[in-house]
C-alpha angles and dihedrals in degrees: 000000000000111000135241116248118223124183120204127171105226109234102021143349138332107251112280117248090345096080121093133162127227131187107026083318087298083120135050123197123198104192113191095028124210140197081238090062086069113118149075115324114188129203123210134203118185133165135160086279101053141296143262133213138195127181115223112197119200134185119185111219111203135186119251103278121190107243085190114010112221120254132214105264114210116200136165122225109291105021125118115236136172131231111203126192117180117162125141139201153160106284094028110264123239117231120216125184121215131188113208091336088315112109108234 
């Protein structure tokens, strides 16, 4: 008899309103993709015979992305201020600070 697809994440959930099927369920479809959505996906056959299985591994590459951009800082002479730089990436980016073009 044909079998009947199911799709798991190993380890936790398929992502949450972003998961359709396509196909008859032999495809599954993540819109809005994430770094979080890395992981196993498993794909299931059963029928009344037996069952299959394949293990689908997928890893989300992504661009550096400030997680807070960096704002103009105005002092006057002997004040304290602080410069801060936080971005993140896969793979994780480097940061590199740079005075008037020289790296510090």
């Amino acid at each position: 008899p044909t079998p009947v697809i199911r799709w798991i994440k190993e380890g936790g959930e398929l992502p949450a309103n972003r998961t359709f099927f396509e196909n008859f369920k032999k495809t599954l479809k993540i819109i809005d993709v994430s770094e979080a959505d890395s992981g196993n996906y498993k794909c299931i056959a059963r029928n009344t015979l037996s069952s299959v299985h394949h293990v689908i591994s997928v890893t989300v590459k992504a661009a550096p992305y400030w997680i807070t951009a960096p704002r103009n800082l105005v002092l006057s002479p002997g004040e304290d201020g602080t410069l801060i730089c936080r971005a993140n990436g896969n793979p994780k980016p480097s940061i590199s600070w740079l005075a008037n073009g020289v790296p510090i």
